[in-house]
C-alpha positions in Angstrom: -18.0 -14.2 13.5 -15.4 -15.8 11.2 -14.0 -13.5 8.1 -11.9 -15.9 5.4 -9.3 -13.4 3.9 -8.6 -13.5 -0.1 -5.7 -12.3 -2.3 -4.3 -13.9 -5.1 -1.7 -16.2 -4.6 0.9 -14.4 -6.3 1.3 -11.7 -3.4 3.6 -14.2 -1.2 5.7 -15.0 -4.4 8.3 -13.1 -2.7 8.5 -14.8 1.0 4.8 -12.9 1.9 6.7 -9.7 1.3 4.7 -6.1 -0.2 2.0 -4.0 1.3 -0.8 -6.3 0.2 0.1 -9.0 2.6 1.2 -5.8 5.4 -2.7 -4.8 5.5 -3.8 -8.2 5.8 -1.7 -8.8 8.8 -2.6 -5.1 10.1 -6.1 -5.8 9.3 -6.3 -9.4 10.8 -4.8 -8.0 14.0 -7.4 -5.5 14.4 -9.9 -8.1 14.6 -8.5 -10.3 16.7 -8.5 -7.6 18.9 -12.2 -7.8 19.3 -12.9 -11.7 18.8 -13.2 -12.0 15.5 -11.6 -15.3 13.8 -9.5 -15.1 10.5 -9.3 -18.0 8.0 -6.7 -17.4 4.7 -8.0 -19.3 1.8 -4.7 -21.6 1.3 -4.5 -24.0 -1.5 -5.8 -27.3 -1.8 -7.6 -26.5 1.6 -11.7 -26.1 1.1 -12.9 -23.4 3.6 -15.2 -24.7 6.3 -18.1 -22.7 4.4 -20.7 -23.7 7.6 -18.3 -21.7 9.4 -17.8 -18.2 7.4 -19.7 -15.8 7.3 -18.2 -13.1 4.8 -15.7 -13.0 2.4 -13.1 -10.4 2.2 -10.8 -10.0 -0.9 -7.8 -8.0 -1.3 -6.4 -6.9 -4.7 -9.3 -6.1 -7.3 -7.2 -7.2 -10.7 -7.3 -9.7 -13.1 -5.7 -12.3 -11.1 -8.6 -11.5 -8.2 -11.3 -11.4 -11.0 -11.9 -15.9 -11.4 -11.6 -15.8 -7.0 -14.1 -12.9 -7.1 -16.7 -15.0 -9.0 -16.2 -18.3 -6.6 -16.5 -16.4 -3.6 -19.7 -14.2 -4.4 -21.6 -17.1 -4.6 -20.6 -18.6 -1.5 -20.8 -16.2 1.2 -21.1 -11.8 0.8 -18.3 -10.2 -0.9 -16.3 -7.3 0.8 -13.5 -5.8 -1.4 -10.5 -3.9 -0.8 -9.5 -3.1 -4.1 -6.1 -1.8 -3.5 -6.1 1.5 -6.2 -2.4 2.9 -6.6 -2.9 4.3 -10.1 -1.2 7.7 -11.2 -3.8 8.8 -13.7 -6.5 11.2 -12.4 -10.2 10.0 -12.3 -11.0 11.7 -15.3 -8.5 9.3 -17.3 -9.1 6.4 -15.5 -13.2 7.0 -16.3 -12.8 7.6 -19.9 -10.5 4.3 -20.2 -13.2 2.3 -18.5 -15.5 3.3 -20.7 -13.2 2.5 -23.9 -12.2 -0.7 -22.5 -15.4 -2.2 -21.5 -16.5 -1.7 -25.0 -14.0 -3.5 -26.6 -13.3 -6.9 -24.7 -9.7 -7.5 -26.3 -8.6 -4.2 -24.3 -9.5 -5.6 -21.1 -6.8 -5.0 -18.6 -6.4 -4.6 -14.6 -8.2 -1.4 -14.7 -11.1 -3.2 -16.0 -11.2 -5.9 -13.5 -10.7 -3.8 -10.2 -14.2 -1.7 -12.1 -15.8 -5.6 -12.3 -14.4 -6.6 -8.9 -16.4 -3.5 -7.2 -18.9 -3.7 -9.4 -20.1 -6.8 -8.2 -18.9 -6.3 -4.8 -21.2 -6.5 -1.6 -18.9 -3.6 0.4 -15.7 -2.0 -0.6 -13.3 -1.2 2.5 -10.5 1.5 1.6 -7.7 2.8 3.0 -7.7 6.2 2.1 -10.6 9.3 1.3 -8.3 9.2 -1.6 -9.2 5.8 -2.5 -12.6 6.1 -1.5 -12.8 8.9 -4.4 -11.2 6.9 -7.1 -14.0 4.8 -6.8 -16.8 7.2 -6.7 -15.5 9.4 -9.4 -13.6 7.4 -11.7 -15.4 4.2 -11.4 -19.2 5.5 -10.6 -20.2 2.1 -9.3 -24.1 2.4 -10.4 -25.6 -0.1 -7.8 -25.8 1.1 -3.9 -22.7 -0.5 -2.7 -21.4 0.5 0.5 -18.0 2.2 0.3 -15.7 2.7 3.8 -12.7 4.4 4.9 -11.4 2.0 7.9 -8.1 3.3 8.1 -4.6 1.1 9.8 -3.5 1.4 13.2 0.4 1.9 13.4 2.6 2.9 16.3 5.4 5.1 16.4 8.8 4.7 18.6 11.9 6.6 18.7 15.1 5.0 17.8 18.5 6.2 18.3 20.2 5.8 14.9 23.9 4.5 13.6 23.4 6.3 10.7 22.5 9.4 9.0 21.2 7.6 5.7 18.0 7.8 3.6 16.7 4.8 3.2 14.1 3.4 0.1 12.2 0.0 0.4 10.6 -1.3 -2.3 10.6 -2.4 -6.4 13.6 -0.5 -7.8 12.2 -1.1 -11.4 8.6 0.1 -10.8 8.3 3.5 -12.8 5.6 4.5 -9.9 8.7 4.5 -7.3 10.4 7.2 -9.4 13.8 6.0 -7.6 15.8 7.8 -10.5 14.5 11.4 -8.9 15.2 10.2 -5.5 18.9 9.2 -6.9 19.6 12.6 -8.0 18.4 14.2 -4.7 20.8 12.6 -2.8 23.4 13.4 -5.3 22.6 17.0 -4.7 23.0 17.5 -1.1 25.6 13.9 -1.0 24.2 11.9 1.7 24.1 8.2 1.7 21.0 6.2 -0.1 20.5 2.6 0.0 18.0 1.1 -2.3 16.7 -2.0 -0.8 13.9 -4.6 -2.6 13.6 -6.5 -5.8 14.0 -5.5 -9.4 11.3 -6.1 -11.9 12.1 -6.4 -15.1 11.8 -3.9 -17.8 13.7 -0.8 -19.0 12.9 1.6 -15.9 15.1 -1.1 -13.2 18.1 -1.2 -16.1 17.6 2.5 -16.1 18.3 2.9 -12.2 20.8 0.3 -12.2 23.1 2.8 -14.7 21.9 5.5 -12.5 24.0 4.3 -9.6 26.3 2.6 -11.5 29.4 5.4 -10.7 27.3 6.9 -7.2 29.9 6.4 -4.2 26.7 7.3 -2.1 24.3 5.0 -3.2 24.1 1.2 -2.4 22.2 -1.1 -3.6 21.3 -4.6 -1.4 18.6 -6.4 -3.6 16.0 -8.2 -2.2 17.0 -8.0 1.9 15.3 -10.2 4.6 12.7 -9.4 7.3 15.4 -9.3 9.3 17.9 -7.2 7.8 15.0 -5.2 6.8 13.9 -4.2 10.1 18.3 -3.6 10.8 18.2 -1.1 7.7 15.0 0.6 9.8 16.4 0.7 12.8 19.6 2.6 12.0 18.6 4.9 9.1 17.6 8.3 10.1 15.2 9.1 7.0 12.9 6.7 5.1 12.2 8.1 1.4 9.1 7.5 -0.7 9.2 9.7 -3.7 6.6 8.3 -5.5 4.2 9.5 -8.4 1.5 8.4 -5.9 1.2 6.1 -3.1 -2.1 4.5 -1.8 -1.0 4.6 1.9 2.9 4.5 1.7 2.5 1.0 4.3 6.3 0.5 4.3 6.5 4.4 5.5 4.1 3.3 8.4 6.4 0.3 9.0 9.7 3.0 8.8 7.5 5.2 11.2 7.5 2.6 14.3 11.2 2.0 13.8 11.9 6.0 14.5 12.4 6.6 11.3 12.2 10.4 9.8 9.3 9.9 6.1 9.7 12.2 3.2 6.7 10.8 1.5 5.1 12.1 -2.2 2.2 14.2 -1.5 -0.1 12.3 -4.1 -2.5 9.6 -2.8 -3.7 8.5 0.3 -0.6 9.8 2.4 -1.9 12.4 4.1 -4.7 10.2 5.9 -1.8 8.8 7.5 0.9 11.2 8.3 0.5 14.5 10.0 2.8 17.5 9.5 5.7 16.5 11.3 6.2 14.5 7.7 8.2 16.1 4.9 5.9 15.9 1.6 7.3 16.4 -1.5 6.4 16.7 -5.0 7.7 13.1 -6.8 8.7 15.8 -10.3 10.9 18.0 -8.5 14.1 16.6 -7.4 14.9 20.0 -5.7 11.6 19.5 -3.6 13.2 15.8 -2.6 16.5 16.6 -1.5 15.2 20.0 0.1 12.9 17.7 2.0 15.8 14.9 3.0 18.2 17.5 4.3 15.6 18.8 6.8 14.7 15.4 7.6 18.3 14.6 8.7 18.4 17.5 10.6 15.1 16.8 12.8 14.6 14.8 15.5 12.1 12.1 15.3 8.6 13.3 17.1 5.9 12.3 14.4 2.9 10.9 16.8 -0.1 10.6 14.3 -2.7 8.0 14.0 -2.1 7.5 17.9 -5.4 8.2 18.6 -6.7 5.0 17.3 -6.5 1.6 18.7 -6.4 -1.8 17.5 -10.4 -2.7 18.9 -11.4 0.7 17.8 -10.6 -0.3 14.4 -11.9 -3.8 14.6 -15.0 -2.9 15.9 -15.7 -0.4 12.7 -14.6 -3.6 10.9 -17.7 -5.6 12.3 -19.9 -3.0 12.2 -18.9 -2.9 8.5 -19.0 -6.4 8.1 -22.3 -7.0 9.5 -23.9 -4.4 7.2 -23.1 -5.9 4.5 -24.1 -9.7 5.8 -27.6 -8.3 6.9 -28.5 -5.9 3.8 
């Protein structure tokens, strides 16, 4: 069997960086694992069609929706639509149905809905995520929707430093890096932000946040590298967001021995068992509560050991030849 993998090409924008690119990898491994041969669509390279025998896209949007189209027609569609979205499925179902009827409103939302829509399989990473599609997008025809979750393992790590660490867009709202700002303020431990800004009021907003913080530090964009370094020697990795689909850079954080305060909203909690502080992303009493215990615990989180690379790849082709054979 031979799987080509799909996401738009703005994902490796930023040197293949971001958790879209991280699943792929995680997901391509898994597979390998039990024989199965990955293609990535690359440009100005035509796939070997004779060759492929499903299709699997990641990233339902409006930069997916044109690569959807071309590749349902050549070969069975399999989508992981990626769904971090803070609204609740009651929301997100009452904007569908406003913005399907009016095509000037058609946005991202709208797309992800079309992507699934017309969709052979949809493979998730969460129950979470698998709900968001059943309540909030009600897809009408019998498409088969699966939980396969990631295989990641964790290591111990003695650490140079008793920091929190944050990975990730300093200017995305969702990150709600301001709260985690003002939690280390509380108790005064160190913080160092690390990963791009995007632009827009929210990033100029943390930027004055830190601005007079002797504890905080701010690296910008870092390399895989100097990445992994920050991993190694940080004693807590922070994600305080309004939700997180899986939290993949706290999976990442996890196998360097790192200590995860993690928001309890989203898929999280498919992933990490209770030896991980969850917080809620509105109270910045809850986060810095949460980080002082976390620097005061020794590392022992040892969930999702139970899986294995061929277990997971195995579901995968099961999966995979469902959908081929239905």
């Amino acid at each position: 069997m031979k799987i080509l993998f799909v996401a738009p090409p703005y994902i490796n924008l930023d040197s293949k960086s971001g958790g879209v690119f991280n699943e792929m990898k995680a997901r391509e491994k898994a597979l390998g694992e039990v024989g199965v041969d990955v293609e990535y669509l690359e440009l100005g390279v035509s796939p070997d069609w004779d060759n492929i025998d499903l299709c699997h896209l990641f990233m339902a949007n409006e930069g997916s929706y044109g690569l959807s189209l071309k590749l349902k027609e050549k070969k069975p569609l399999v989508v992981s639509p990626i769904i971090d979205r803070v609204e609740s499925n009651l929301l997100l179902r009452v904007s569908l149905a406003c913005m399907k009827k009016v095509p000037s409103m058609y946005s991202n939302l709208v797309r992800s809905f079309d992507i699934c829509n017309l969709a052979d399989g949809i493979l998730v990473r969460s129950l979470e995520e698998k709900r968001r599609i059943e309540n909030a997008y009600r897809i009408k025809k019998p498409t088969k929707i699966v939980k396969i979750p990631f295989k990641f393992e964790s290591g111990i790590v003695a650490k140079a430093k008793s920091q929190v660490l944050f990975l990730g867009d300093i200017g995305n709202s969702r990150k709600n890096v301001i709260n985690l700002i003002r939690a280390c303020d509380d108790i005064q431990v160190k913080l160092v932000l690390a990963g791009i800004r995007s632009s827009g009021k929210y990033g100029e907003d943390v930027l004055r946040a830190i601005k007079d913080k002797s504890n905080v530090q701010y690296l910008g964009k870092v390399s895989e590298e100097d990445k992994i370094r920050l991993m190694r020697e940080s004693k807590v990795f922070c994600l305080p967001s309004q939700m997180e689909g899986v939290g993949i850079s706290g999976l990442e954080a996890i196998s360097y021995g790192c200590n995860l305060v993690v928001t309890k909203n989203g898929g999280v909690k498919d992933y990490f068992d209770k030896n991980t502080w969850f917080i809620d992303p509105t109270d910045v009493n809850s986060i810095s509560k949460a980080i002082r215990a976390a620097l005061n615990t020794e590392f022992k989180l040892s969930s999702n050991n139970d899986l294995d690379y061929k277990k997971i790849g195995s579901e995968m082709i099961f999966f995979y030849e469902e959908v081929i054979n239905a």
